[in-house]
LOFIDREN-151596 format. One record per atom (N, C-alpha, C): residue in one letter; z, x, y. Coordinates in pm, whole numbers, padded with zeros to 5 digits, always signed. Layout:
LOFIDREN-151596
AZXY;...
This chain:
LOFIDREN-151596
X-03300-16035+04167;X-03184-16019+04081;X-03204-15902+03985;X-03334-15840+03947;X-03358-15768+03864;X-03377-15621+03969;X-03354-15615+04078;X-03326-15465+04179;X-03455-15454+04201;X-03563-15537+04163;X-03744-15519+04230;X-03726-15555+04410;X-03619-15508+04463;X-03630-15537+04637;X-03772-15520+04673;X-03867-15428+04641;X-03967-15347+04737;X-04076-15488+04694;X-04083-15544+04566;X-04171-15670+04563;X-04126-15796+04616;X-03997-15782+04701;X-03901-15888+04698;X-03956-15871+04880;X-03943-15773+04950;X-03977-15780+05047;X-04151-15776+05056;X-04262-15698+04975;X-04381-15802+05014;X-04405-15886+04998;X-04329-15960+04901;X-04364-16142+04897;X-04325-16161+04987;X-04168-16160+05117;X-04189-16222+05207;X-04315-16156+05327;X-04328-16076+05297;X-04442-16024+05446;X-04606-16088+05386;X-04608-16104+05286;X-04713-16169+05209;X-04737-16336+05265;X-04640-16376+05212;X-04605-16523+05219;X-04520-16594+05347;X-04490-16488+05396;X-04390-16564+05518;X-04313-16624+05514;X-04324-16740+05561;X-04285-16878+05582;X-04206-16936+05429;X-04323-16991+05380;X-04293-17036+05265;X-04181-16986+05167;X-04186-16786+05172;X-04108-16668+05105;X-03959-16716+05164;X-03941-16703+05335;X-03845-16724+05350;X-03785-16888+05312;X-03860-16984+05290;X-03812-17071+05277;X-03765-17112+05100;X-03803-17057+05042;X-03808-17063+04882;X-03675-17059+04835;X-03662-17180+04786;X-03549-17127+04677;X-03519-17084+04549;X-03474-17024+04501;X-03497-16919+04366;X-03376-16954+04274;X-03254-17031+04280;X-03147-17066+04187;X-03107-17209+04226;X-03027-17261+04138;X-02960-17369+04142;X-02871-17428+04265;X-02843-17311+04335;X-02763-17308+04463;X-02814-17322+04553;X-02903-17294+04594;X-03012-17340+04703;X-03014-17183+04704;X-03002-17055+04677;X-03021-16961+04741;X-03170-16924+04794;X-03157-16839+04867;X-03299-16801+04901;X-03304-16645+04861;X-03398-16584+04830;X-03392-16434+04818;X-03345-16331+04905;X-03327-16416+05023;X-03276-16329+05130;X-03069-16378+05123;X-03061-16487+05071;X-02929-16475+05037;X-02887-16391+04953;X-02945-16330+04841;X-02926-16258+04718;X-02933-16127+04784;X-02996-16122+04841;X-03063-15974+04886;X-02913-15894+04978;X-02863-16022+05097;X-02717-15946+05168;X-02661-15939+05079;X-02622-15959+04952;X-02450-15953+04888;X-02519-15827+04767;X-02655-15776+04719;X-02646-15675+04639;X-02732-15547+04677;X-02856-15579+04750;X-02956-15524+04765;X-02920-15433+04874;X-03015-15309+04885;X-02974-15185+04941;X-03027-15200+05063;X-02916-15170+05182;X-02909-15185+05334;X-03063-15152+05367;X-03138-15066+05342;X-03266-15051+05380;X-03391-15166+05356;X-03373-15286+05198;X-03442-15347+05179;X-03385-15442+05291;X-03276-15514+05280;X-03212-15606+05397;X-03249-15563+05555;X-03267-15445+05589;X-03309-15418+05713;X-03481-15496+05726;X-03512-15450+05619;X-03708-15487+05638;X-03702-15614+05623;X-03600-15669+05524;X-03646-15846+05491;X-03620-15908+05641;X-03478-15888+05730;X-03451-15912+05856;X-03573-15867+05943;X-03662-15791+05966;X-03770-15732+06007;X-03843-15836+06001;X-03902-15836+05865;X-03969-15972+05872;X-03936-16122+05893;X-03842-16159+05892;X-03797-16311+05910;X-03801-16320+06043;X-03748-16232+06100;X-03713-16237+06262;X-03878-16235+06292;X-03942-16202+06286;X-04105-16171+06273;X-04144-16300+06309;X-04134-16403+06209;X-04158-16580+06209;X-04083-16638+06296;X-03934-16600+06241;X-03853-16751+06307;X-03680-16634+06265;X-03608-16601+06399;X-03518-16597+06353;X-03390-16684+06331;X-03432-16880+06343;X-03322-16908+06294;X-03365-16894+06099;X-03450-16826+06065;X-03443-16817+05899;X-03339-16743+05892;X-03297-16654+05955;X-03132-16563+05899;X-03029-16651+05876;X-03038-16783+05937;X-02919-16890+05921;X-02960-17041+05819;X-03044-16978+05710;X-03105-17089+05655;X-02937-17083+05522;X-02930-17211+05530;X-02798-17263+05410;X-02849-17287+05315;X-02741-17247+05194;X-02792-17282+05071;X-02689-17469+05055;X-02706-17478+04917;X-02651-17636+04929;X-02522-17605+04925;X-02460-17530+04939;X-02306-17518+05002;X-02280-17497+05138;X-02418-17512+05178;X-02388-17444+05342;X-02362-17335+05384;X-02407-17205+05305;X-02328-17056+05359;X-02497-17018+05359;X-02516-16975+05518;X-02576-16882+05534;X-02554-16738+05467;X-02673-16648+05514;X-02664-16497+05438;X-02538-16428+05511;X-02506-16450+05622;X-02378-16433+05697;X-02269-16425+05608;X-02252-16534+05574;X-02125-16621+05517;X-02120-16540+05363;X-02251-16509+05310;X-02265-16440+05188;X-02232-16293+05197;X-02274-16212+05306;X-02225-16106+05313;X-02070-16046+05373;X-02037-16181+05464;X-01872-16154+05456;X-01764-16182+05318;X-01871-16293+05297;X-01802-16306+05151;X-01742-16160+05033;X-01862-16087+05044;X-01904-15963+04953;X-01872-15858+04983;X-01818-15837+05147;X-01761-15652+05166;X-01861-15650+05228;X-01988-15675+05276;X-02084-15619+05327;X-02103-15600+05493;X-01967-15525+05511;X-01995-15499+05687;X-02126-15452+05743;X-02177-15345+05719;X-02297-15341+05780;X-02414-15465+05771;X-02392-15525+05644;X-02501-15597+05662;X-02487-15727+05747;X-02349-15747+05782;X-02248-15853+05894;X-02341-15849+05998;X-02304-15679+06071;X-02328-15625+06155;X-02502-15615+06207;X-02602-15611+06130;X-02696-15618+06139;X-02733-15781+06149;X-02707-15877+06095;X-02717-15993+06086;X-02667-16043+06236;X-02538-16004+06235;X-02486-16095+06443;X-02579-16040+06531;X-02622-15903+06457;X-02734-15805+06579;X-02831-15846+06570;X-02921-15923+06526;X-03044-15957+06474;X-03123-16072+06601;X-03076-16140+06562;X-03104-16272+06676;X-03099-16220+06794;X-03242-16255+06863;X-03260-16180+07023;X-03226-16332+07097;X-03245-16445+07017;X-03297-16551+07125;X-03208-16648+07091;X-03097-16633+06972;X-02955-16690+06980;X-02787-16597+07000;X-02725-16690+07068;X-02578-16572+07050;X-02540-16698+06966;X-02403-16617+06937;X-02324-16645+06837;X-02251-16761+06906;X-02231-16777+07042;X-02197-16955+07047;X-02293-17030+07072;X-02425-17052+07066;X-02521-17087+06996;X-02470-17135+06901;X-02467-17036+06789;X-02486-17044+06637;X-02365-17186+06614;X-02230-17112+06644;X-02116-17243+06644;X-02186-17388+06714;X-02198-17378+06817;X-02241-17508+06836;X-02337-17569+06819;X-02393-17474+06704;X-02532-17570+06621;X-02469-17574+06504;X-02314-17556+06481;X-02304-17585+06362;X-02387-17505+06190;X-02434-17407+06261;X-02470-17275+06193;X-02355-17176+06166;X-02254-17195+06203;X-02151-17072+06177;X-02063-17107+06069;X-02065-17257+05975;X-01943-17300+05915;X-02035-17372+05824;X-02010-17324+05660;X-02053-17414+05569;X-02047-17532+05551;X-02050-17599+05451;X-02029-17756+05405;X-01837-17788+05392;X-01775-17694+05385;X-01633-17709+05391;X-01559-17644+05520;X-01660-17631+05583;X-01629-17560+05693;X-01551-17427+05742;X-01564-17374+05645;X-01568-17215+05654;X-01674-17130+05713;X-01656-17020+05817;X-01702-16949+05860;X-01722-16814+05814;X-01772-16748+05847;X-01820-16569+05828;X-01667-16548+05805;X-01630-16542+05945;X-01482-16486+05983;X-01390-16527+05903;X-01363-16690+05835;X-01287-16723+05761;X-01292-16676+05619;X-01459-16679+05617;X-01406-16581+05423;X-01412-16459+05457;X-01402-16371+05527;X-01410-16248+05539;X-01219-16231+05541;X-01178-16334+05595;X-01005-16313+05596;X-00985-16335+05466;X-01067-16469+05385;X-01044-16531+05246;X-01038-16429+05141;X-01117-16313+05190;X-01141-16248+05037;X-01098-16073+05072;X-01012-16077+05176;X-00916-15954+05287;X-01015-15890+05265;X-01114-15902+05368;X-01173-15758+05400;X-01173-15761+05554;X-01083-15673+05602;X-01051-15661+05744;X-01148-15624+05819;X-01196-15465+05792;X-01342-15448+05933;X-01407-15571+05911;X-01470-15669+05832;X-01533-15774+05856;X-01501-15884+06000;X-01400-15879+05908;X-01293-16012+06001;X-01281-15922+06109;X-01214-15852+06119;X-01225-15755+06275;X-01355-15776+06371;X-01426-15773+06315;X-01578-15773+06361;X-01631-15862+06443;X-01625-15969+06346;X-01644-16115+06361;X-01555-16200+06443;X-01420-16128+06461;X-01314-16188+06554;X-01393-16155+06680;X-01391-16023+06720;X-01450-15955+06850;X-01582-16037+06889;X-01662-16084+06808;X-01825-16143+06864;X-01776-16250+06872;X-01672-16326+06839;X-01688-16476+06846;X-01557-16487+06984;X-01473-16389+07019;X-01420-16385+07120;X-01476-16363+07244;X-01609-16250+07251;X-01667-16197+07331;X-01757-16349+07338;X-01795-16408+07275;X-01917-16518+07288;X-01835-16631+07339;X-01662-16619+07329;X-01596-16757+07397;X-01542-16696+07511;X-01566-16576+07570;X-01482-16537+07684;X-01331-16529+07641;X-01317-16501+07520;X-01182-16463+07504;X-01104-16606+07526;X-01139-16738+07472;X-01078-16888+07451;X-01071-16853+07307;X-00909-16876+07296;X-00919-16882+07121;X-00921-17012+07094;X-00901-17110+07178;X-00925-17275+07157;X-01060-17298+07121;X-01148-17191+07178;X-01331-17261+07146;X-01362-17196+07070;X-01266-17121+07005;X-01318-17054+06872;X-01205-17109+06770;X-01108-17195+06773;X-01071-17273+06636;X-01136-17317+06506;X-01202-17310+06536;X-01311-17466+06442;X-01365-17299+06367;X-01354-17142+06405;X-01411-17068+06317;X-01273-17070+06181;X-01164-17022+06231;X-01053-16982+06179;X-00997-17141+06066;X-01037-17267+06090;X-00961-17332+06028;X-01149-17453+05947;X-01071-17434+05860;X-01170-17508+05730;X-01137-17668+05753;X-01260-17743+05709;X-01216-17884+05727;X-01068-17974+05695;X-01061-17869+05564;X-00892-17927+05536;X-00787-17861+05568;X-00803-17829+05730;X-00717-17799+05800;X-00634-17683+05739;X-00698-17546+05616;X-00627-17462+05593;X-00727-17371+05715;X-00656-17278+05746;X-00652-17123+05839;X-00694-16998+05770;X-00739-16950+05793;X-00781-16802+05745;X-00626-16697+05754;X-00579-16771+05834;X-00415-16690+05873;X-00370-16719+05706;X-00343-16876+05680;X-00275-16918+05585;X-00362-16863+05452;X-00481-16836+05460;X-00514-16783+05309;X-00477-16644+05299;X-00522-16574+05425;X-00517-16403+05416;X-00359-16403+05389;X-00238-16463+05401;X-00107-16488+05355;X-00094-16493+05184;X-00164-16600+05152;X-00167-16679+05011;X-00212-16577+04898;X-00313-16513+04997;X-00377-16459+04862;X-00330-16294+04899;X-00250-16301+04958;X-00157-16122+04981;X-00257-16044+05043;X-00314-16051+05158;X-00367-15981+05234;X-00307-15961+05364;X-00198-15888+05367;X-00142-15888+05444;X-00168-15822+05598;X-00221-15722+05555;X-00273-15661+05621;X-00410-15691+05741;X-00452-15786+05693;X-00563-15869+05731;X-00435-15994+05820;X-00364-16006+05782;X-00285-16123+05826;X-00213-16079+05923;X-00166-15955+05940;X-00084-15879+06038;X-00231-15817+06151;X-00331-15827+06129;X-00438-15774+06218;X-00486-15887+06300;X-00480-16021+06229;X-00466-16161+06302;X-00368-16159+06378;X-00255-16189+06379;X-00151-16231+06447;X-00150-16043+06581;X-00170-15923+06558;X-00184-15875+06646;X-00276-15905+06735;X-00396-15932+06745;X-00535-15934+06785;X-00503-16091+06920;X-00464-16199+06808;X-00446-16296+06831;X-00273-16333+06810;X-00208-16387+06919;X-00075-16403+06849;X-00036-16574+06823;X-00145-16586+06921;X-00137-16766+06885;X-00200-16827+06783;X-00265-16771+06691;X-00301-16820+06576;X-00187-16852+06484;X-00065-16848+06488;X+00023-16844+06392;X+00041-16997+06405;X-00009-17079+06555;X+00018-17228+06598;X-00099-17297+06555;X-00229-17243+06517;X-00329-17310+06474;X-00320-17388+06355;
């Protein structure tokens, strides 16, 4: 939190395991959650370096809300670091991830859904394409990304909260989401 990345990444190459498993706030975060939403694409490249090193389901470790570093960096604008994160995992895909129930927090929001939540389109663009390409292009086996436990839509927020543009890139992409 204080921009020391370069001691932030030898504690985990130091400590490993334990580094990646640590939690550091009230939220469950881990330093590698903190690290996608501020820290500079080069420290996030090495911390991913190393986690993947141990164990790469640590890129999908939840805090007590359930949002992986995923979910934190769509949250935040952070396309590249999206992008490096879906790229990361050699030995999971991304329908994997859904059907371990790794892709959707504790309210069941996804990457893709706050990335519509908080209109940042290349995100959501992004994340539409890997989770289409990983269902063969079924937008039925990819529902459960787009709609939150209480049955709101990423359609219906990117609407709500005037992202229109994000909402008109849905309904092109996809035109049957407007029935979800």
């Amino acid at each position: 939190m204080t921009g020391e990345w370069k001691n932030v990444v030898e504690t985990y190459e130091q400590h490993k395991l334990s580094a990646i498993d640590a939690r550091i706030n009230k939220s469950g975060d881990t330093a590698f959650h903190v690290a996608v939403s501020i820290a500079p694409e080069d420290k996030v490249q090495q911390l991913v370096r190393v986690i993947t090193g141990v164990s790469e389901l640590g890129l999908w470790t939840k805090n007590n809300k359930g949002n992986t570093p995923l979910h934190v960096a769509a949250s935040t604008g952070r396309l590249n670091i999206c992008i490096l994160l879906a790229k990361a995992p050699q030995d999971l895909d991304i329908e994997d991830l859904v059907i371990k129930d790794l892709f959707r927090n504790n309210v069941g929001e996804s990457p893709l859904f706050l990335a519509a939540f908080h209109g940042y389109k290349p995100i959501f663009l992004y994340l539409h394409l890997l989770l289409l390409k990983a269902s063969n292009t079924d937008i039925k086996s990819i529902d459960p990304a787009y709609r939150r436990n209480d049955g709101e839509t990423a359609l219906h927020c990117a609407i709500r909260w005037e992202y229109f543009d994000v909402a008109y890139e849905m309904l092109l992409k996809e035109p049957v989401l407007h029935m979800l």
